[in-house]
C-alpha positions in Angstrom: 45.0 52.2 -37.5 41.2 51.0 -38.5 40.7 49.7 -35.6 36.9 50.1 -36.0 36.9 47.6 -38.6 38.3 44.5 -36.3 35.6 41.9 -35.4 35.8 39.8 -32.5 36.1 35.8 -32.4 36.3 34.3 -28.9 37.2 31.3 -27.9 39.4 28.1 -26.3 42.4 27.0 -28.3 42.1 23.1 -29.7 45.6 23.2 -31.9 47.8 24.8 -32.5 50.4 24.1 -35.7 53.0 25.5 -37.7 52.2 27.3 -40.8 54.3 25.0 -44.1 58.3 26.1 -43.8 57.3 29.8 -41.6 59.1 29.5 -38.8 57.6 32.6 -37.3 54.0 31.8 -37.9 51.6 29.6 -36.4 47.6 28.4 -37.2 45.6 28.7 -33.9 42.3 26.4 -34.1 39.7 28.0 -31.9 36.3 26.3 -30.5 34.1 29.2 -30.7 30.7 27.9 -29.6 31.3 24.1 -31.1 32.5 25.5 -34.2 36.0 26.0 -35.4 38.0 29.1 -36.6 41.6 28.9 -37.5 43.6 32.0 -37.0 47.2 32.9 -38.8 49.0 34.5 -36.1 52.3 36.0 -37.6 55.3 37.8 -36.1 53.5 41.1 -36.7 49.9 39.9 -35.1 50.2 42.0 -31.3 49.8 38.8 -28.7 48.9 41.3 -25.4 51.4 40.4 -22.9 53.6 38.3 -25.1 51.7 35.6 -23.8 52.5 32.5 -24.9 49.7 30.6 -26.6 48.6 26.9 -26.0 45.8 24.5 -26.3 43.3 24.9 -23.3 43.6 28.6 -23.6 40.6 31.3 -23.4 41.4 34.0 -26.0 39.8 36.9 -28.1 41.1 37.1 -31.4 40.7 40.2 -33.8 41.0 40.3 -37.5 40.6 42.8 -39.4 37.4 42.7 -41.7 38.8 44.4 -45.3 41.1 41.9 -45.7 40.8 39.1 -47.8 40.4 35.5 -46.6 40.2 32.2 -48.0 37.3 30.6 -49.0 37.9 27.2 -47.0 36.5 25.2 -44.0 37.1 25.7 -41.2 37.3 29.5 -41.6 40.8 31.2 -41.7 41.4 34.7 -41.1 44.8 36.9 -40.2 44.9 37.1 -36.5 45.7 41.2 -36.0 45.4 41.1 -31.8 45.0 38.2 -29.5 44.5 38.2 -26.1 44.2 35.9 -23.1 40.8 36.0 -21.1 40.0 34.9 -17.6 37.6 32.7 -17.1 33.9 35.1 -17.3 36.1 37.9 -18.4 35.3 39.9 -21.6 37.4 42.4 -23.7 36.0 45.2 -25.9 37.7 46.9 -28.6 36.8 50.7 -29.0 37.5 54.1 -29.4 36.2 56.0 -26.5 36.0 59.6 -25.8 37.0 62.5 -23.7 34.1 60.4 -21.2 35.3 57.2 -21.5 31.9 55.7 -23.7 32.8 53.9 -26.5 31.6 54.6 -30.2 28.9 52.3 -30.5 27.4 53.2 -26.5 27.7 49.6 -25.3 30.2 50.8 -22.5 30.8 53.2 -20.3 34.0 53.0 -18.3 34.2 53.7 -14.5 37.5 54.2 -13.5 39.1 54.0 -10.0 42.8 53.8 -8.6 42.8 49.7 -9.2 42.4 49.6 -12.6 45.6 48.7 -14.5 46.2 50.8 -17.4 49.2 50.1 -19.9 50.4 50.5 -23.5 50.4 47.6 -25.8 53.8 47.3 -25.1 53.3 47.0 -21.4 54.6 50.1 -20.4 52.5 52.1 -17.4 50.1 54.8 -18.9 49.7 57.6 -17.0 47.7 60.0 -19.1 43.5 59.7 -19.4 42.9 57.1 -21.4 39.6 58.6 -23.0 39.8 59.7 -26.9 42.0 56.4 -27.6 41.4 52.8 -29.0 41.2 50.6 -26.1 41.5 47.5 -25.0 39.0 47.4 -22.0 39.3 44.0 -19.7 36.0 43.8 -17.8 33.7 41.2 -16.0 30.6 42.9 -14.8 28.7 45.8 -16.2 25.3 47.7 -14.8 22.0 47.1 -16.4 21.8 50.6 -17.4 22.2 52.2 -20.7 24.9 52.2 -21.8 26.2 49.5 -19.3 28.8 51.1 -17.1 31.5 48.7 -15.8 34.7 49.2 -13.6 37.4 47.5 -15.8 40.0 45.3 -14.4 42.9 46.3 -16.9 43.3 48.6 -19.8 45.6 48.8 -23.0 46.0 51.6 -24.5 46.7 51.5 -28.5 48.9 54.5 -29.0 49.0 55.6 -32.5 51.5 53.8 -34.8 
């Protein structure tokens, strides 16, 4: 999966509506600094968790940048992942390596016995999680470079 071309829209949920006659799709509206995106999330968008989405809601959404999208206002774009975030939490997307740094060097992952590490499905992870796309749930980092924080919870995206 191309992973590395997701972009990242954060946000609280103001609506959310059906999409026409699609029963299995809805049109998340999100407030992303006092402007709105609209997200499309589908039966094959990955909701982490199978959470259940409502209005009031912190959430990241990812879409993936090569596909198309409409040329309307408020912006609408295929929602690909969409999490749930704690209130100061925030969530990176990345590949990182053998020593857990991600791609781009904005984070450096200090792991101890606390930190929850699962499979998008849920299901406990038990191997390193280095040279994997990750889902990295995190509230603090260092001021170093790159910042190093201890993450609260992991997903691991296991190849297709």
């Amino acid at each position: 999966m191309a992973y590395e071309e997701y972009q990242m829209i954060t946000g609280t949920i103001m609506a959310i509506q059906d999409v026409d006659s699609d029963c299995c799709s809805k049109i998340i509206s999100i407030n992303n600094q006092g402007q709105e995106v609209q997200f499309v999330v589908s039966g094959r968008t990955l909701v982490v968790g199978s959470t259940m989405l409502r209005r009031g809601m912190r959430v990241a959404a990812f879409y993936d940048t090569n596909l198309p999208v409409p040329a309307i206002y408020p912006p609408r774009y295929q929602a690909e992942i969409v999490t749930m975030l704690w209130r100061n939490q925030s969530v990176k997307l990345s590949y990182f390596d053998e020593s857990l740094l991600a791609t781009d060097r904005s984070l450096q992952l200090n792991l101890n016995s606390q930190v929850k590490i699962t499979t998008a499905n849920g299901q406990s992870y038990s191997c390193s999680p280095g040279n994997a796309y990750l889902l990295v749930y995190y509230t603090i980092t260092t001021r170093s470079l790159p910042p190093v924080t201890t993450p609260q919870r992991i997903v691991v995206l296991c190849p297709g």
